[in-house]
C-alpha positions as CSV (number, residue, x, y, z in Angstrom):
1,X,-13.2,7.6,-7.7
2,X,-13.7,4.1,-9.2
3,X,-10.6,2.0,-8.4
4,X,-9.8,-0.4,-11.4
5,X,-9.6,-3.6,-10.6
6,X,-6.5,-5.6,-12.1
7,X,-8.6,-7.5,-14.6
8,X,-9.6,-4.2,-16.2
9,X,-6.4,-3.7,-17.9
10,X,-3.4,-5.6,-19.0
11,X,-2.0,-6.9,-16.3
12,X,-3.8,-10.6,-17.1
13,X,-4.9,-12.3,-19.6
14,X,-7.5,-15.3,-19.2
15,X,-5.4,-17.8,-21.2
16,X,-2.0,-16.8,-20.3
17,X,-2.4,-15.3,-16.8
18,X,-0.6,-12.5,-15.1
19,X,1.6,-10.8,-18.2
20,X,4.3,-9.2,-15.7
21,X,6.0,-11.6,-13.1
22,X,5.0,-10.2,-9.6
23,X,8.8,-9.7,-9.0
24,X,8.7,-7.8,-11.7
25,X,6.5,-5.5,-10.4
26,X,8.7,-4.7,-7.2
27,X,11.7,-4.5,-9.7
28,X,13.1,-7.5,-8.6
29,X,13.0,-6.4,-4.2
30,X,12.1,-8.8,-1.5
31,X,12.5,-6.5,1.6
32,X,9.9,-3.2,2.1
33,X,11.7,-0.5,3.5
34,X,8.5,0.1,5.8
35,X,8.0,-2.6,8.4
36,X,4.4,-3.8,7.8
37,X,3.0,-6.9,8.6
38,X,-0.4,-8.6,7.1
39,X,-2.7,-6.5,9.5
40,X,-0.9,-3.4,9.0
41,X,-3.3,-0.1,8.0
42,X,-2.6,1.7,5.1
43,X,-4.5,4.7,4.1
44,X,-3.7,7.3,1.8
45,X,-2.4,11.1,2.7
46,X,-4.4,12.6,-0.4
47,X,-0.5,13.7,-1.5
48,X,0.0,12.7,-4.8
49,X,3.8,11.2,-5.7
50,X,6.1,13.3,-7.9
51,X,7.2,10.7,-9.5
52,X,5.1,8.6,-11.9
53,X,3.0,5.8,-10.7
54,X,3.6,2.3,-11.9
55,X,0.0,0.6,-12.8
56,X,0.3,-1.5,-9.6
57,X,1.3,1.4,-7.5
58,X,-1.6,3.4,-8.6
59,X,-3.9,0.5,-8.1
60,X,-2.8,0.1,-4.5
61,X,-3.1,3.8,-3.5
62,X,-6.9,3.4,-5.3
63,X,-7.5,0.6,-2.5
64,X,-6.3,3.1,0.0
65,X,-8.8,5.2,0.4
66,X,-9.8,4.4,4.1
67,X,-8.2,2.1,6.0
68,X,-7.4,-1.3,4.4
69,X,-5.2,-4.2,5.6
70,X,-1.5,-5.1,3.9
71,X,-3.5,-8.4,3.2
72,X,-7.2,-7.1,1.7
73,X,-4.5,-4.9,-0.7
74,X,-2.5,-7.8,-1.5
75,X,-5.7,-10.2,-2.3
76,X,-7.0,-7.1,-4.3
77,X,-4.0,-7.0,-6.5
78,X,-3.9,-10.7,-6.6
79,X,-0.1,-10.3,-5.7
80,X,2.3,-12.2,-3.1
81,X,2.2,-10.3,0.3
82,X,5.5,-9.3,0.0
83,X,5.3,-8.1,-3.3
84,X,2.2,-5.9,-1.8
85,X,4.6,-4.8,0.8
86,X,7.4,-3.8,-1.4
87,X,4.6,-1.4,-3.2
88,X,2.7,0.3,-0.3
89,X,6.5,0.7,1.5
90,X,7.5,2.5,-1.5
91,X,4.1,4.9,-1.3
92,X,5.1,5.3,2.5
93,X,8.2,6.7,1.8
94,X,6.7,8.9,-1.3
95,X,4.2,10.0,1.0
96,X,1.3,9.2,-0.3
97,X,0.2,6.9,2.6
98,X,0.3,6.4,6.3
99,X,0.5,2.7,7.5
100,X,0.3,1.9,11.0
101,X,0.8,-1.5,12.5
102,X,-2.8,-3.2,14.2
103,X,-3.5,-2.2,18.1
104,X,-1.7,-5.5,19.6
105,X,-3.2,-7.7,22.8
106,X,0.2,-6.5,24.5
107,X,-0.9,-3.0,24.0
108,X,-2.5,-1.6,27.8
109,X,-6.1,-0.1,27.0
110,X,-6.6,3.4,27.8
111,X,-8.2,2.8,31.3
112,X,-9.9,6.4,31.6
113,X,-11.1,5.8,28.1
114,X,-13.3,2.5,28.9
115,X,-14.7,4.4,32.1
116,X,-15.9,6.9,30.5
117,X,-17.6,4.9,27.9
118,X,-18.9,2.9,30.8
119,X,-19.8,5.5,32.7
120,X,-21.6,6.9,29.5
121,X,-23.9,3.2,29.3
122,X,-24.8,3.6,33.1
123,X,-26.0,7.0,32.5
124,X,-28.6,5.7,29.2
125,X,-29.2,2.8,30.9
């Protein structure tokens, strides 16, 4: 499936710009009801919304197709982040995508994990 890019239809215009406000496109919201930060990863469920898709909101779940980043969406779109945030919390809770927040530094590494891979190396090696 080719994902259209926002210059492909009438969300902007060389001369004038973006036609719709980027509030506009969150209907005004600030706040995502889905806690996701820049590094989030959103991906799509393959559910499809039953209610209808908003230009913006179909181009973000075309981006979602493996896992991509709150911010590669955002830059994509060539929206604010929050605006972004606003639309992919509102496919969240639609169910069309998953997002989960990026493994953190704080988060312990599965210890059995990295001996098996390493006992997997000194076996090949």
């Amino acid at each position: 499936m080719r994902v259209p890019s926002p210059k492909d239809g009438p969300l902007l215009d060389d001369a004038a710009g973006r036609l719709i406000r980027p509030y506009t496109v969150s209907g005004g919201r600030t706040r995502p009801t889905t806690a996701l930060d820049l590094l989030s990863l959103v991906m799509a469920t393959g559910t499809v919304p039953q209610r209808h898709l908003g230009p913006e909101h179909a181009l973000a779940l075309g981006l979602c197709d493996g896992p991509t980043s709150v911010a590669e969406i955002s830059a994509h779109l060539r929206l604010p982040a929050v605006v972004t945030k606003v639309l992919l919390s509102d496919l969240v809770d639609w169910g069309a995508v998953t997002a989960r927040a990026p493994r953190s530094r704080d988060t312990p590494t599965d210890r059995s994990l990295l001996e098996a891979v390493l006992d997997g190396l000194r076996r090949r090696l």
